[in-house]
TORDREN-122381 format. One record per residue: residue in three letters; residue number from 0; x, y, z of N, C-alpha, C in turn. Coordinates in steps of 0.02 Angstrom, whole numbers, plus 50000, padded with zeros to 5 digits. Layout:
N
ALA NUM X Y Z X Y Z X Y Z
...
This chain:
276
UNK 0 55126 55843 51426 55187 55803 51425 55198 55775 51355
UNK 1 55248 55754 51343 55261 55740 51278 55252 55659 51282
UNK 2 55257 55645 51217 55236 55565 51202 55284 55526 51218
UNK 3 55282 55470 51226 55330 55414 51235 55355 55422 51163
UNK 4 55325 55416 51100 55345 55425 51031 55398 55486 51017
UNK 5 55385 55541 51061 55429 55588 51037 55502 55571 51066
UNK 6 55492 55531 51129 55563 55546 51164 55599 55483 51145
UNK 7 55561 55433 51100 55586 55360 51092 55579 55330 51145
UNK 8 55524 55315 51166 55518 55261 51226 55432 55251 51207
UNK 9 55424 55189 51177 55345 55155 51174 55337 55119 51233
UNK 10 55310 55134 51283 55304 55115 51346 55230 55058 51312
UNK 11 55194 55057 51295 55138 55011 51266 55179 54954 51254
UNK 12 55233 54928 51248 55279 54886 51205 55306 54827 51282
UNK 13 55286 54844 51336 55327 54834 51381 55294 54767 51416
UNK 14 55351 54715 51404 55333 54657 51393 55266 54603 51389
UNK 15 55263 54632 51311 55182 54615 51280 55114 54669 51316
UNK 16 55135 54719 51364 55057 54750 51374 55017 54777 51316
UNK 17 54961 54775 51328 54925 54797 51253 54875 54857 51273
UNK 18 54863 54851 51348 54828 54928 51394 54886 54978 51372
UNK 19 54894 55019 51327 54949 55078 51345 54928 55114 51402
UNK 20 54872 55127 51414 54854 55182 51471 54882 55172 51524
UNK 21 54904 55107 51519 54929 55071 51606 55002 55121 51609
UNK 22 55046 55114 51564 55108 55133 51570 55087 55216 51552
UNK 23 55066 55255 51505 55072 55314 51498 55075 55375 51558
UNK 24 55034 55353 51599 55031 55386 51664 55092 55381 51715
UNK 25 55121 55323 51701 55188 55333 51734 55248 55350 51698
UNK 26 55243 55359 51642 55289 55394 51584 55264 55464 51600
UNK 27 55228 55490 51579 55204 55577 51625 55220 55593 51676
UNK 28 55236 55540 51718 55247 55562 51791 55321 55586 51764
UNK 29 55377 55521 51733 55421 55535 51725 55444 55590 51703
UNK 30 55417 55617 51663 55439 55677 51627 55436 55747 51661
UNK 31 55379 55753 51677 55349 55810 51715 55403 55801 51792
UNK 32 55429 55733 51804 55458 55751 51863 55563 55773 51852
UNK 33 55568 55736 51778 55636 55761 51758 55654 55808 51694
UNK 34 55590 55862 51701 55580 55902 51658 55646 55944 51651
UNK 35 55683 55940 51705 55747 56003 51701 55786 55967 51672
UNK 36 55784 55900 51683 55869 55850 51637 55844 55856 51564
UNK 37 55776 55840 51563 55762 55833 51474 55787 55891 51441
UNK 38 55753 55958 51479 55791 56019 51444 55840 56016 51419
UNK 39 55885 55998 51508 55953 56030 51483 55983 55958 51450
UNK 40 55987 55909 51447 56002 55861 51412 55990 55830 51334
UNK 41 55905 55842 51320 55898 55847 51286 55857 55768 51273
UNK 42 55796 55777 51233 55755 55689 51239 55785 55625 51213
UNK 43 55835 55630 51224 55899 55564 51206 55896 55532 51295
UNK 44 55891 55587 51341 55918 55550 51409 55847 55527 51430
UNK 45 55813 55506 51422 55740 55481 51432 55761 55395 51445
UNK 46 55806 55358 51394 55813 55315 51400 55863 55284 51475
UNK 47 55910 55343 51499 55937 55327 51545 55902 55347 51616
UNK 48 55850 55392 51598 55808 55418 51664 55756 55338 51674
UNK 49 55748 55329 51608 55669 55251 51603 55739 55184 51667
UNK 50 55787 55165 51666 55832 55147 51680 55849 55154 51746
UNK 51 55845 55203 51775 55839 55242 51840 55783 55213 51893
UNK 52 55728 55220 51854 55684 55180 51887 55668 55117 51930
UNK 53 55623 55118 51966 55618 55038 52014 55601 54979 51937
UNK 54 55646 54931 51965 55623 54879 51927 55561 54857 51918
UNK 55 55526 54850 51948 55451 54831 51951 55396 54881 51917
UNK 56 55415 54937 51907 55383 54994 51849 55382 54972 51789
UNK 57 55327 55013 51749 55305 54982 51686 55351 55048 51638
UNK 58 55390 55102 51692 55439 55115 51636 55491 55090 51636
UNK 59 55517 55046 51679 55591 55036 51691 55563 54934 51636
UNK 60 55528 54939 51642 55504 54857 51598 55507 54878 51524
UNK 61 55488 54952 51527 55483 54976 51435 55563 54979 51417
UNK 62 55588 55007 51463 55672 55012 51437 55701 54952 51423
UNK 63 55689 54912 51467 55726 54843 51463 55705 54795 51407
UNK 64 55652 54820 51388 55600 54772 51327 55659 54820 51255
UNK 65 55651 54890 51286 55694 54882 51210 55756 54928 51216
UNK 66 55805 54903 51244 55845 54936 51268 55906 54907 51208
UNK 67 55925 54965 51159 55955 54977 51117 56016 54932 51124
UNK 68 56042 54888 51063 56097 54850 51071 56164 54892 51034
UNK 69 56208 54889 51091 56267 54929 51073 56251 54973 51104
UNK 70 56234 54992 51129 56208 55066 51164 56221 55042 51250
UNK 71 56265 55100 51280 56297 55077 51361 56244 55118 51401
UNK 72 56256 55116 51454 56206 55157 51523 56227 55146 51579
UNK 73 56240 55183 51615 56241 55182 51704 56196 55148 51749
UNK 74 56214 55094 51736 56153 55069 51783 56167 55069 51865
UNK 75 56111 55101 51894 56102 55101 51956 56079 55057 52001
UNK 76 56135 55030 52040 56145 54957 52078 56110 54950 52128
UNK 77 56115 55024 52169 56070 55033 52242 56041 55064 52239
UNK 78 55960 55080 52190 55926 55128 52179 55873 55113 52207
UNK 79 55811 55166 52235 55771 55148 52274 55722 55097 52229
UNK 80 55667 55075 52253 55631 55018 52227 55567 55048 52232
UNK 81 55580 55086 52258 55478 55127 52263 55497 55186 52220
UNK 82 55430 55172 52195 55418 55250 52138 55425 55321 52192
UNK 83 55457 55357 52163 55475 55418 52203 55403 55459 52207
UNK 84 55377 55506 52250 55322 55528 52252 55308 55587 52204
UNK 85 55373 55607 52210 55373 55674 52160 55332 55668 52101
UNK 86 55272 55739 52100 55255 55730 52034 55269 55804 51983
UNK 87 55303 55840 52004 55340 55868 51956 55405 55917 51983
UNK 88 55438 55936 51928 55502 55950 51954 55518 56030 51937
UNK 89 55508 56102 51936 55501 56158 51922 55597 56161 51946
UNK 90 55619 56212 51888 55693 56228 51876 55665 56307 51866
UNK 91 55708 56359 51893 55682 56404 51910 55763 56442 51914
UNK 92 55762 56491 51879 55840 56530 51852 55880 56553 51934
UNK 93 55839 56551 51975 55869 56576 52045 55863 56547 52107
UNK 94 55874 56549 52169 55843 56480 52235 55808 56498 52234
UNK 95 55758 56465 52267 55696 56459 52274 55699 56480 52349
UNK 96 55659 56526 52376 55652 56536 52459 55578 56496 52491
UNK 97 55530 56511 52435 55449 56477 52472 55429 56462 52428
UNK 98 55346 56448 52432 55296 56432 52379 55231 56431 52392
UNK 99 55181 56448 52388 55122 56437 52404 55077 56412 52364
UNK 100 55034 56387 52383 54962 56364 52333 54894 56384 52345
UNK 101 54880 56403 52285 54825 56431 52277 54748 56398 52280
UNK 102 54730 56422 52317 54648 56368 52330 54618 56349 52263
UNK 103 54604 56423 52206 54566 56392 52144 54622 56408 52092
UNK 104 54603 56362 52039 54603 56396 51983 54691 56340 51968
UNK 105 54724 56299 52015 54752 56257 51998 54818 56285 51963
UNK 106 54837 56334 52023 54908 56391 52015 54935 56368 52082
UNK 107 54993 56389 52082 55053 56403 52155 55091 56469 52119
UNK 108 55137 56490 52202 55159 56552 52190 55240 56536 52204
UNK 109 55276 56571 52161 55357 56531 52195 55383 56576 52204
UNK 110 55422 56614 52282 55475 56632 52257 55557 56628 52245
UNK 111 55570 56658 52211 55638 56622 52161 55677 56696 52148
UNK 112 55733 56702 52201 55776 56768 52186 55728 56849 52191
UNK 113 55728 56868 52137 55704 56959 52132 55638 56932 52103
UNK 114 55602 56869 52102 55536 56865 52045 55508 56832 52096
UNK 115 55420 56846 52090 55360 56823 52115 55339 56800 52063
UNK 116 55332 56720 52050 55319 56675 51992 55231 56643 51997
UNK 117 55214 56659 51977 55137 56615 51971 55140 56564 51916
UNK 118 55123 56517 51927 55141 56440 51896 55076 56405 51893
UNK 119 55073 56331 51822 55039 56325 51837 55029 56238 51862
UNK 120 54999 56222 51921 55011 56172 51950 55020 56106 51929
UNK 121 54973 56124 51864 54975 56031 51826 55053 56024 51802
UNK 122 55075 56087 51756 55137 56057 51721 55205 56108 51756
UNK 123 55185 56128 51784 55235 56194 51810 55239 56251 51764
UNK 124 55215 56262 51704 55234 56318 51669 55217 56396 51713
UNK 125 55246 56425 51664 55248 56513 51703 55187 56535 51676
UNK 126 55136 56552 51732 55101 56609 51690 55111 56682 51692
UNK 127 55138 56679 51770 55153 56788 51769 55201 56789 51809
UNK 128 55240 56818 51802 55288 56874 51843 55276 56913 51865
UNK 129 55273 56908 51947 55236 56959 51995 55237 57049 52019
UNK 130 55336 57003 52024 55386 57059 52050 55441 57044 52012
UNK 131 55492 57102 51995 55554 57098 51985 55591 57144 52007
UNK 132 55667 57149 52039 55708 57193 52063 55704 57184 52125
UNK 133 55668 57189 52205 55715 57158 52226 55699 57099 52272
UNK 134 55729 57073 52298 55733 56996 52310 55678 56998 52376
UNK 135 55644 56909 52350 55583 56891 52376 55619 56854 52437
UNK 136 55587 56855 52495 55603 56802 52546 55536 56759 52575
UNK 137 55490 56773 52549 55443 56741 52577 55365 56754 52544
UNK 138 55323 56709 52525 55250 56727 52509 55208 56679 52532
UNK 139 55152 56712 52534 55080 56658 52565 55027 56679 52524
UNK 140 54977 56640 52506 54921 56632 52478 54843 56616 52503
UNK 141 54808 56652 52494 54721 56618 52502 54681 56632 52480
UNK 142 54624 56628 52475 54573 56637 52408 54557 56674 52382
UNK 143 54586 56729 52400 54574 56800 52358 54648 56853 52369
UNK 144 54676 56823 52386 54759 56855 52386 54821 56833 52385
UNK 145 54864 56860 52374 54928 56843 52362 54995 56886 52411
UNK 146 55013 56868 52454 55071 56910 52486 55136 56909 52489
UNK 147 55168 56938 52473 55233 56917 52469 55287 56978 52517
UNK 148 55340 56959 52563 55387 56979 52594 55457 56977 52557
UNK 149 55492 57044 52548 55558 57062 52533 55633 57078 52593
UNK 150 55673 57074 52558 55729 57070 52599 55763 57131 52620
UNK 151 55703 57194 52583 55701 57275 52614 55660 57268 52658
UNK 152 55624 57238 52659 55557 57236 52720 55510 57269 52695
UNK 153 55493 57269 52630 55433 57287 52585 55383 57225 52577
UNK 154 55320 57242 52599 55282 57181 52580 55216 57219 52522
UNK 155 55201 57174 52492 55164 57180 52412 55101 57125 52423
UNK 156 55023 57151 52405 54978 57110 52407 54953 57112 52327
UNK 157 54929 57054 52283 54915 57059 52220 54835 57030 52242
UNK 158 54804 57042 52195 54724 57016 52173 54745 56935 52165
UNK 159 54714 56866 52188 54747 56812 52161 54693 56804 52103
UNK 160 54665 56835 52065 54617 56804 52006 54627 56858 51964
UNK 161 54650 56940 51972 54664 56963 51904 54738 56977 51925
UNK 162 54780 56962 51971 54855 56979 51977 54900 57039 51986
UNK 163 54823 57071 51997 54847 57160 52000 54875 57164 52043
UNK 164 54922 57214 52063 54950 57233 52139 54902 57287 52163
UNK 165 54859 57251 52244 54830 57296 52265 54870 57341 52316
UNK 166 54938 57334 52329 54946 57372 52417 55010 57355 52411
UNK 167 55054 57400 52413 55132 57382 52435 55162 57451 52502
UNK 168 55160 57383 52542 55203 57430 52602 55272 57443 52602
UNK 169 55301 57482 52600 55376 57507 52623 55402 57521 52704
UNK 170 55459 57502 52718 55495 57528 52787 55488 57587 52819
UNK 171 55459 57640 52736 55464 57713 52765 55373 57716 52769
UNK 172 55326 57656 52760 55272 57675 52753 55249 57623 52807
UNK 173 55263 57602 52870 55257 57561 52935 55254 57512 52928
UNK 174 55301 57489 52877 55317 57411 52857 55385 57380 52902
UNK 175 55430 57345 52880 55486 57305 52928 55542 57343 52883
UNK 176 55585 57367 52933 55659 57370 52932 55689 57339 52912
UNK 177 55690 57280 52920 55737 57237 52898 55717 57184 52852
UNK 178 55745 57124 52825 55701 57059 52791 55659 57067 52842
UNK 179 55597 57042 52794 55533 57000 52816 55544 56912 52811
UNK 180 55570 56858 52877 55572 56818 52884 55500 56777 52840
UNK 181 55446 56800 52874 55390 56748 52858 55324 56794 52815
UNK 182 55262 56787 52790 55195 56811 52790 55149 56740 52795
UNK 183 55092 56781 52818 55029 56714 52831 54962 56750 52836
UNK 184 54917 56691 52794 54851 56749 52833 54818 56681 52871
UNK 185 54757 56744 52912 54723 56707 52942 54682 56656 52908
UNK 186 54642 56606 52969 54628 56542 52910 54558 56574 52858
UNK 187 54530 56640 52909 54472 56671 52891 54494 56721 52814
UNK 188 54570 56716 52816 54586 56772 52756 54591 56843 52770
UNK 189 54559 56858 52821 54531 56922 52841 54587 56973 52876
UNK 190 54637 56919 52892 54726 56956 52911 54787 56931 52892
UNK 191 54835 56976 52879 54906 56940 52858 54954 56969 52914
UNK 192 54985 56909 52913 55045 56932 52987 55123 56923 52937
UNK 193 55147 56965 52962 55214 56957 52947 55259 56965 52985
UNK 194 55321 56937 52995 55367 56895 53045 55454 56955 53009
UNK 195 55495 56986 53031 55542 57001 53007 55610 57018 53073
UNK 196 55658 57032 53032 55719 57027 53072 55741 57073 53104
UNK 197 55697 57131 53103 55690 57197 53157 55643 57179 53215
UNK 198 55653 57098 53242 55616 57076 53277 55524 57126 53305
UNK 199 55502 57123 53253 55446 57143 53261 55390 57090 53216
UNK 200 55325 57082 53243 55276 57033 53226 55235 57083 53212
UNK 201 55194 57101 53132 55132 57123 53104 55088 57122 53107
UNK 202 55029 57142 53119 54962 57111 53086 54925 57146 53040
UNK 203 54896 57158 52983 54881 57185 52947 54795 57155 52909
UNK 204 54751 57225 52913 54696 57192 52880 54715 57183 52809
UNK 205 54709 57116 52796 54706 57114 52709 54649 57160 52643
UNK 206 54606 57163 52687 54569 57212 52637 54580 57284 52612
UNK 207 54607 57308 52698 54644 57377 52653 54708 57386 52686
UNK 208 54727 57344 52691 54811 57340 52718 54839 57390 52781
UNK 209 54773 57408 52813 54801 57444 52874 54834 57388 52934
UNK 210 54864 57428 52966 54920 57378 53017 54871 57397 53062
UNK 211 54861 57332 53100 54806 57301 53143 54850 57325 53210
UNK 212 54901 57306 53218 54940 57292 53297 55018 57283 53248
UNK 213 55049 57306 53299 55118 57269 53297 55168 57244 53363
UNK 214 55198 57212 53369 55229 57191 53444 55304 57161 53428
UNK 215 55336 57162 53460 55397 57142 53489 55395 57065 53496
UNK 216 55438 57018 53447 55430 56929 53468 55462 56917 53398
UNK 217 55480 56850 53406 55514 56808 53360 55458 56785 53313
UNK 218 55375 56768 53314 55361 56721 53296 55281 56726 53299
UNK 219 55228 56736 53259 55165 56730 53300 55137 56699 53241
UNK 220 55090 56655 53265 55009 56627 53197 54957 56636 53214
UNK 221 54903 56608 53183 54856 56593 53197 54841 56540 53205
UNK 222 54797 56508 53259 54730 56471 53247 54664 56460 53210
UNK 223 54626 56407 53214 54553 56421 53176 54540 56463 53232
UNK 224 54502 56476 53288 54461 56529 53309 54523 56598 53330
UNK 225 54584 56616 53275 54609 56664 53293 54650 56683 53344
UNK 226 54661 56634 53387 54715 56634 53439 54765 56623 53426
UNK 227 54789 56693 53460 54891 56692 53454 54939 56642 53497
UNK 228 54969 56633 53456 55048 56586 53494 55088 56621 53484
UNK 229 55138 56642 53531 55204 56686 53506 55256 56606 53514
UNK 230 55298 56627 53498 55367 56607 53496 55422 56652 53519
UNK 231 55468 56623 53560 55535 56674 53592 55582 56633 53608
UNK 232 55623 56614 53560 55679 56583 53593 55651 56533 53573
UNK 233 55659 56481 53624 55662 56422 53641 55579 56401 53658
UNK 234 55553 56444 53680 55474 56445 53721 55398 56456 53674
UNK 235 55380 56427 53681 55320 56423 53657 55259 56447 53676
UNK 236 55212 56514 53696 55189 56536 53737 55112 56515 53724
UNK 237 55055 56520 53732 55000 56553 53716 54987 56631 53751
UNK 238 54969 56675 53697 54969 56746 53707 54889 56739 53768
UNK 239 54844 56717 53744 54780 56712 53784 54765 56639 53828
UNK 240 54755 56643 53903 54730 56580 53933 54780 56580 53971
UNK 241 54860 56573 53958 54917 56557 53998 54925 56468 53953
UNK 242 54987 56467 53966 55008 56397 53938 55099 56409 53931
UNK 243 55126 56391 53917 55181 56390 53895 55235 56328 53880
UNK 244 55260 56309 53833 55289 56260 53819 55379 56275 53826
UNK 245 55425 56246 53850 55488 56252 53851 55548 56224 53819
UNK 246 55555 56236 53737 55578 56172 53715 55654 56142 53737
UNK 247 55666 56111 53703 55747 56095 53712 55792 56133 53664
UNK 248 55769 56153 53607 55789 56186 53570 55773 56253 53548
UNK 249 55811 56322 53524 55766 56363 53493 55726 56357 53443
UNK 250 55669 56374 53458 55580 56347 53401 55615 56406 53352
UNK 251 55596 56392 53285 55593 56431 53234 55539 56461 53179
UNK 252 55474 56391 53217 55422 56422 53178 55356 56384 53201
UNK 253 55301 56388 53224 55253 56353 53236 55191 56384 53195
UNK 254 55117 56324 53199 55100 56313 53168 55041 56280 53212
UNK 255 54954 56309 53225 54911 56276 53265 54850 56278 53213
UNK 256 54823 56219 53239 54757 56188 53222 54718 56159 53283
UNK 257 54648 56189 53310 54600 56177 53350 54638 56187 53413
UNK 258 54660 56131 53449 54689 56139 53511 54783 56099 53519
UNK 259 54777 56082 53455 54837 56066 53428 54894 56105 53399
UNK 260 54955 56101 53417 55000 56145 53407 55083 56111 53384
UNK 261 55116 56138 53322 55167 56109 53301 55221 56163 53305
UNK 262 55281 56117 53324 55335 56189 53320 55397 56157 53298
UNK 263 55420 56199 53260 55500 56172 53221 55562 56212 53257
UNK 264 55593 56175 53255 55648 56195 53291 55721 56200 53272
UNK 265 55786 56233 53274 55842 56258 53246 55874 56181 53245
UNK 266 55871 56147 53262 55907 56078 53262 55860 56015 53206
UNK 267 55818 56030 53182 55776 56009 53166 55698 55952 53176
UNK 268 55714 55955 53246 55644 55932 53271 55600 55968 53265
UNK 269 55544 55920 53274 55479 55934 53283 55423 55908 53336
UNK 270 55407 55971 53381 55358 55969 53431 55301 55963 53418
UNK 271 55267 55919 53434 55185 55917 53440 55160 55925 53513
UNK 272 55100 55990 53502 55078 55986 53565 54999 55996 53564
UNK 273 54992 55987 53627 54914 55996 53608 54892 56046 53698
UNK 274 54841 56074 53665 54836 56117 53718 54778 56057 53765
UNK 275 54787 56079 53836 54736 56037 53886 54717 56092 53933
């Protein structure tokens, strides 16, 4: 991050502190989290972002300690009072559809239009460009891979530590027809499922990308010991044991841990359930 010195803001200055360390860390936050205005604005708007801030911050105390005479600003009347959580802000040339994070090595994966972006987590910078040409709808990550789903229904696995592409499936090679809605692997790593709009559910070994099973459903995950949940509609099944949940709404995506189970839904709730 750049200095308080470069952007004109001595946050050390802020009414009599003499710890700079106290304020620098929340000047970093700042930056790293309005990294896209500085760009495109340019390090003049630093003083109106320091301004922005909750009063009770040791950057919004640095602005006011030396807040330029003759010089106007927008001040914000009903602005929140708690430091925002955000700690950084990635601007990215196209939407953004997902993102994943990477267990080591202190990367995430974004995708953003026709590009599979590997980033790096402290400051957001780019380190590689995965894919380009055609458009990403979805990727997942775990300790030794990288997956990503297209809107041909091509899915692509890379090495996550040298970035190589090990395995790309095509439609004409028993991949999905249509977008690939979702990818996921198991918590073991050892499978990736993918979810697409030729209503068909994947499973695929990640090691050599053979298709495990495939079935007919809106929706399936995993568990820690590997048990399936489908999703259909509105319903919430367990594939093994019997169970079934009925929501009020159509579920759009669930999500289990141990005997616990979460499901999102087209209206935007959220179900918690737990199996008994």
């Amino acid at each position: 991050a750049k200095s308080g010195a470069t952007l004109g803001l001595d946050l050390g200055l802020a009414h009599g502190q003499t710890d700079r360390s106290v304020a620098i860390e929340p000047f970093e936050r700042l930056v790293l989290k309005e990294m896209p205005v500085l760009l495109r604005e340019g390090a003049g708007a630093i003083f109106q972002l320091a301004c922005q801030q909750p009063n009770a911050s040791p950057v919004y105390r640095s602005w006011e300690s030396q807040m330029p005479a003759g010089r106007r600003h927008l001040v914000w009347k009903n602005k929140p009072e708690k430091v925002d959580a955000c700690l950084l802000t990635i601007s990215c040339h196209e939407a953004v559809k997902d993102f994943a994070q990477l267990a080591e090595g202190g990367r995430y994966v974004v995708a953003a239009g026709t590009a599979v972006e590997v980033r790096d987590a402290r400051n957001g910078e780019l380190l590689e460009t995965l894919s380009e040409g055609d458009h990403v709808s979805c990727v997942a990550a775990c300790a030794g891979w990288i997956c990503a789903g297209f809107y041909s229904g091509t899915i692509k696995v890379w090495d996550a530590g040298t970035l190589e592409l090990k395995s790309e499936k095509t439609n004409a090679h028993s991949a999905h027809s249509e977008l690939i809605t979702s990818v996921a692997f198991s918590p073991d790593g050892t499978k990736i499922v993918s979810g697409s709009w030729d209503e068909t559910i994947k499973v695929w070994d990640a090691d050599s990308f053979d298709m495990i099973e495939s079935r007919r459903g809106d929706g399936m995950v995993f568990g820690s010991d590997c048990e399936g949940v489908e999703c259909i509609d509105a319903t919430v099944r367990m594939t093994e044991g019997g169970g079934a949940f009925y929501a009020p709404n159509p579920v759009t995506c669930v999500a289990i841990h141990g005997s616990r189970v979460v499901a999102g839904a087209a209206s935007g709730e959220l179900y918690h359930l737990e199996v008994m």
